[in-house]
C-alpha positions, -999 to 999 in steps of 0.1 A, spaced: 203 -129 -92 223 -143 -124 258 -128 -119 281 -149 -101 300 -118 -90 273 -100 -74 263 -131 -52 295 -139 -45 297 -101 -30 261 -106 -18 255 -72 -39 216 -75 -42 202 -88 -12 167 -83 -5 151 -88 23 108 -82 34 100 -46 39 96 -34 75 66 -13 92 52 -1 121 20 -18 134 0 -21 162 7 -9 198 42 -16 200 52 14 177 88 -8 169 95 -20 133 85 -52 124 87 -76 91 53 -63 72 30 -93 67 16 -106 27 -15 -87 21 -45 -100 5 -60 -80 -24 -84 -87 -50 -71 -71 -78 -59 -75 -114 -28 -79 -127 -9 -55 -159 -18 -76 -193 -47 -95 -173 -87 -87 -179 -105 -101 -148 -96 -94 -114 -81 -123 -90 -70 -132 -56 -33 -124 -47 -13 -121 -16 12 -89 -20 44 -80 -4 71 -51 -9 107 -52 -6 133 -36 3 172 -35 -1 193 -54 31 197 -32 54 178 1 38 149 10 34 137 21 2 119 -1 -23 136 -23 -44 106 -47 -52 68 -57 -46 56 -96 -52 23 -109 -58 10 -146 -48 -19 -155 -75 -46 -174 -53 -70 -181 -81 -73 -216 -104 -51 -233 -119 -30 -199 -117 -23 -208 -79 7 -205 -65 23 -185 -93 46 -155 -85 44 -125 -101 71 -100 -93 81 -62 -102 116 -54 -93 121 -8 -94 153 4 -110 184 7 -84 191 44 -98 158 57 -91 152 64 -56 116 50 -43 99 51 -10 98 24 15 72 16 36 97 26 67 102 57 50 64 62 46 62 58 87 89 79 92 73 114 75 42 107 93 57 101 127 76 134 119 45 153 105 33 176 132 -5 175 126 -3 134 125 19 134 158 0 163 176 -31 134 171 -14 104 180 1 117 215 -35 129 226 -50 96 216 -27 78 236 -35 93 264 -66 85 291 -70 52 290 -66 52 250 -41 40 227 -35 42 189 -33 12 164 -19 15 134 -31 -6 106 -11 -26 78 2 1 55 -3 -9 16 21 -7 -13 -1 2 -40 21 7 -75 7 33 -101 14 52 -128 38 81 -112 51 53 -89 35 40 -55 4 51 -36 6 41 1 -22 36 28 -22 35 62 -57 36 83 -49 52 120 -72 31 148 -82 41 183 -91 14 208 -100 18 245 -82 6 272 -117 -14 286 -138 -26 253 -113 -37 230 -134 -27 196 -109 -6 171 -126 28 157 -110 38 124 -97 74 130 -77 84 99 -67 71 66 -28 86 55 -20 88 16 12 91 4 25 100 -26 61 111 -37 66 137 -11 28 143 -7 10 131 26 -28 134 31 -42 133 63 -79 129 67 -112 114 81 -116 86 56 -104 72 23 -122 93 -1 -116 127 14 -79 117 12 -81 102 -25 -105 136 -36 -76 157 -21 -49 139 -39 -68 139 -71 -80 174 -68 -116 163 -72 -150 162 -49 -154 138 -19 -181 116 -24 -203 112 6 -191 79 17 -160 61 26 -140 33 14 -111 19 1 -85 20 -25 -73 -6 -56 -38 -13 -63 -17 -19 -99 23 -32 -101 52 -12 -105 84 -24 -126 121 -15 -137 130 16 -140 111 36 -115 94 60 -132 98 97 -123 64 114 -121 55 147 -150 27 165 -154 15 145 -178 18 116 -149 0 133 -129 -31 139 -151 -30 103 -161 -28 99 -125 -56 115 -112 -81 102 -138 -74 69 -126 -77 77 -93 -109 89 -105 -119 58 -114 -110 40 -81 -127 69 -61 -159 57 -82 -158 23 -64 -160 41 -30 -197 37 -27 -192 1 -40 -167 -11 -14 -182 7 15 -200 -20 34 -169 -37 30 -147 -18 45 -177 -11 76 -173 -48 81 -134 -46 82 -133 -13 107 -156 -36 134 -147 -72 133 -107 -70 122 -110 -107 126 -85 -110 102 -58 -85 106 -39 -93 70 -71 -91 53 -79 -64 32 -112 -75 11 -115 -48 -16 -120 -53 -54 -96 -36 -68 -89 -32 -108 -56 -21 -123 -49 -5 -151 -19 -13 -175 13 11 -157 25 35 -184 60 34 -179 66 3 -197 62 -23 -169 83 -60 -169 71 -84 -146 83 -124 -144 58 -151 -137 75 -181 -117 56 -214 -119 61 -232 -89 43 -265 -97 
């Protein structure tokens, strides 16, 4: 914020998107997210701590951060701040059109019943060429032995939602192509100003690289096998992920906080 006048009016206020996690089912500030992943303009892939954003007091997205984790790039920021004439979905809003989809709901209210109830995992901004891909995996846990079962994996996508069994059904859905046999999970890129607005040419450009991360499935599996059982660390999300240059003409701002 640069303008005297818009802080003075407190204008542009951001504040750390909000979700619904766990048991509780109320919102709550989302926690940073760790992905292995690699940047716009970078070549190898690196650890960073990500985190969306929304306008005070709404709840559409305004901007996503990244924390670099790696070398003597630690510490750095990297942000991507989305055009304020563009509308883009929240993470809030993301929650809301499952809670309000009928074959998600119809799920959720059986699962919570006899002696059952229904976690809901971190959902994940993940910016891309026709704007942001979102993940949320849907957990059961019994009331007795407290082990987590992954249930369902949501996508969401503009005004698409996917609902399915794992990761990869989900992703071959949203890409139009095959499932693979096994399940894993996705990579992420970063969005920028302007939002973009998604074509058909988008979309092909979308899918093929969608594509390309459903081709890691098999490579990521165990990993993710290891995350549905021990969840030892709930913020956690060990994937190797690779990002492609956004098309759109992405900005982003390194801050050097040494």
């Amino acid at each position: 914020m640069r303008d005297p006048q818009v802080f003075y009016n407190k204008e542009d206020i951001w504040e750390i998107a909000h979700t619904l996690s766990g048991q509780s089912g109320q919102p709550e500030s989302m926690q940073p997210t760790y992905v292995v992943a690699t940047l716009p303009g970078e070549k190898e892939p690196e650890f960073l701590l990500i985190l969306p954003f929304t306008p005070r007091g709404k709840d559409n997205l305004i901007g996503w951060m990244a924390a670099r984790c790696d070398g003597n790039r630690l510490g750095d920021l990297v942000y991507f701040q989305l055009s304020k004439q563009q509308l883009m979905y929240g993470p809030m809003q993301i929650e809301s059109r499952i809670d309000q989809d009928q074959n998600i709901s119809k799920d959720l209210t059986l699962w919570n019943q006899q002696g059952s109830h229904v976690l809901r995992g971190n959902i994940i901004a993940l910016p891309v060429t026709a704007g942001f891909l979102y993940v949320e995996s849907i957990y059961i846990q019994a009331g007795e032995a407290r082990m987590p079962q992954l249930k369902k994996v949501v996508l969401a996508m503009g005004d698409r939602l996917i609902y399915r069994d794992t990761f990869v059904e989900a992703l071959a859905e949203l890409t139009g192509g095959p499932a693979p046999p096994n399940a894993a999970l996705p990579a992420a890129a970063s969005g920028a100003a302007p939002a973009p607005v998604a074509s058909a040419q988008d979309t092909g450009a979308l899918a093929e690289r969608l594509s390309r991360l459903r081709d890691q499935a098999e490579q990521l599996a165990r990993e993710l096998e290891t995350m549905e059982k021990t969840r030892r660390r709930r913020n956690r999300l060990p994937l190797g992920l690779t990002l492609d240059k956004l098309d759109y003409g992405t900005h982003y701002y390194i801050l050097d906080t040494k």
